[in-house]
C-alpha positions as CSV (number, residue, x, y, z in Angstrom):
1,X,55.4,-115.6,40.5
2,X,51.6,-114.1,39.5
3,X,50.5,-117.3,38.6
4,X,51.7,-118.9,42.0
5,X,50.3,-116.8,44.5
6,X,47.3,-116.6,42.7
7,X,46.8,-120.2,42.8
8,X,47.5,-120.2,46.6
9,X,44.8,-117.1,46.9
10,X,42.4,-119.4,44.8
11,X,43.1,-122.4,47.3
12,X,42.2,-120.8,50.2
13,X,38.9,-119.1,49.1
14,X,38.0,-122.9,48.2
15,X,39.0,-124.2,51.4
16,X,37.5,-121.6,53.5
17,X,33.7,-122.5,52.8
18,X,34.2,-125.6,53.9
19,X,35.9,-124.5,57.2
20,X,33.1,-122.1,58.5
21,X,29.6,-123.3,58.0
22,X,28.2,-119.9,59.3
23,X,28.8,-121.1,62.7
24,X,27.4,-118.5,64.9
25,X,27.2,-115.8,62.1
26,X,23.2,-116.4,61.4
27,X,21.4,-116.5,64.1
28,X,18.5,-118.1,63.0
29,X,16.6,-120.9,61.1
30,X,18.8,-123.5,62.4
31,X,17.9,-126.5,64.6
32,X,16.8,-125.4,68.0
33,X,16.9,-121.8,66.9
34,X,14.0,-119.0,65.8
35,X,12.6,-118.4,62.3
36,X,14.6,-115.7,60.6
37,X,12.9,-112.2,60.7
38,X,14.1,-109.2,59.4
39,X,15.4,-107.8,62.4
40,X,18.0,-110.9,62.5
41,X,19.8,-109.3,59.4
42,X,20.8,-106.4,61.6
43,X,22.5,-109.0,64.0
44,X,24.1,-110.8,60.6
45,X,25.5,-107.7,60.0
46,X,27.0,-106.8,63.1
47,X,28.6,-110.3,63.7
48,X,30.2,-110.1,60.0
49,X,31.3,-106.9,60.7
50,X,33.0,-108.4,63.9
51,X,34.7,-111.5,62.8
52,X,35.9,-109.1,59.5
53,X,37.7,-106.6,62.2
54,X,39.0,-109.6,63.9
55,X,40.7,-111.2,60.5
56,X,42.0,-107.5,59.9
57,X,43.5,-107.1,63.0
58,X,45.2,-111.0,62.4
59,X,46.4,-108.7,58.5
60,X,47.6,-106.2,60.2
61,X,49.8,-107.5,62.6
62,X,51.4,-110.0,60.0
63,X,52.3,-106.8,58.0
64,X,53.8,-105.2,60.8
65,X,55.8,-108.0,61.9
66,X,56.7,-108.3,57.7
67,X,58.1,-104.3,58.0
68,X,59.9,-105.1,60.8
69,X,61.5,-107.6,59.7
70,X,62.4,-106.1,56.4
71,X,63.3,-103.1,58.3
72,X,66.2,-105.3,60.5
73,X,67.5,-106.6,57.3
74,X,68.0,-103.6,55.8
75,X,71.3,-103.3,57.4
76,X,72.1,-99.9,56.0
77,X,70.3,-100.1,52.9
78,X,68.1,-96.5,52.9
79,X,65.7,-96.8,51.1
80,X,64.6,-100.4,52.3
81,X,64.5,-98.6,55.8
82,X,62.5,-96.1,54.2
83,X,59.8,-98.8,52.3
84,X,59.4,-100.2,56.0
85,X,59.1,-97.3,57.7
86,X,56.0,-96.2,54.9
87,X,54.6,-99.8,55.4
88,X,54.5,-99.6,59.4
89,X,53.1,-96.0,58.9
90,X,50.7,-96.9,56.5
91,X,49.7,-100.1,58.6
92,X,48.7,-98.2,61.4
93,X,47.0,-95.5,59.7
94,X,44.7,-98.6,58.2
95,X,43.9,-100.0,61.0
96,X,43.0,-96.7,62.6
97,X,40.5,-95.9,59.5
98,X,38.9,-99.6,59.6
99,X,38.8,-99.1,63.3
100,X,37.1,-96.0,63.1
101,X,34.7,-97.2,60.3
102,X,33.6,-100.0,62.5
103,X,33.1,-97.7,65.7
104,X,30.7,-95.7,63.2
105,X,28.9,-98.9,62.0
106,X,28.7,-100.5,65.5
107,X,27.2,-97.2,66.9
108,X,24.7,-97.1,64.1
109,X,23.8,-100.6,64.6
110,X,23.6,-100.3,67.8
111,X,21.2,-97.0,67.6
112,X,19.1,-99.3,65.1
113,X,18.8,-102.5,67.9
């Protein structure tokens, strides 16, 4: 069971590279746009730290959909209520810490632009 989804984990961090590009993510030194100062790494920055909240919101709500499922099934079954209970607590209070981490960030980028 290791040894399959690590295979599946290694398939996507192949595949993703080839889906992206950096699209939109540097914005600079391509065709049409501006030579790449230093001040453009702030911008980098802030765009990766915005697409990485967006794929962490995409994570969390597939793990709260997950607990809720698993806490339907549990028809009765205690602890199982109890594990999805922890994981629906424990998703939220994530999100709310990376939330809050990338209000910090953004202010501080922000302050820096």
């Amino acid at each position: 069971m290791y040894r399959k989804g690590l295979l599946i984990i290694v398939g996507i961090l192949l595949t993703i590279p080839l889906l992206t590009f950096a699209a939109g993510l540097v914005p600079c030194g391509g065709p049409g746009e501006p030579v790449c100062q230093a001040c453009y790494a702030v911008e980098m920055l802030n765009g990766l730290l915005d697409w990485l909240v967006g794929i962490l919101s995409v994570v969390f709500a597939i793990i709260v959909v997950t607990a809720g499922f698993n806490l339907v099934i549990s028809t009765g079954n205690a602890s199982a209520k109890e594990k999805a209970k922890s994981m629906i607590t424990n998703a939220f209070v994530g999100f709310v810490i990376v939330l809050a981490a990338w209000l910090l960030i953004d202010y501080g980028m922000r302050f820096l632009v």
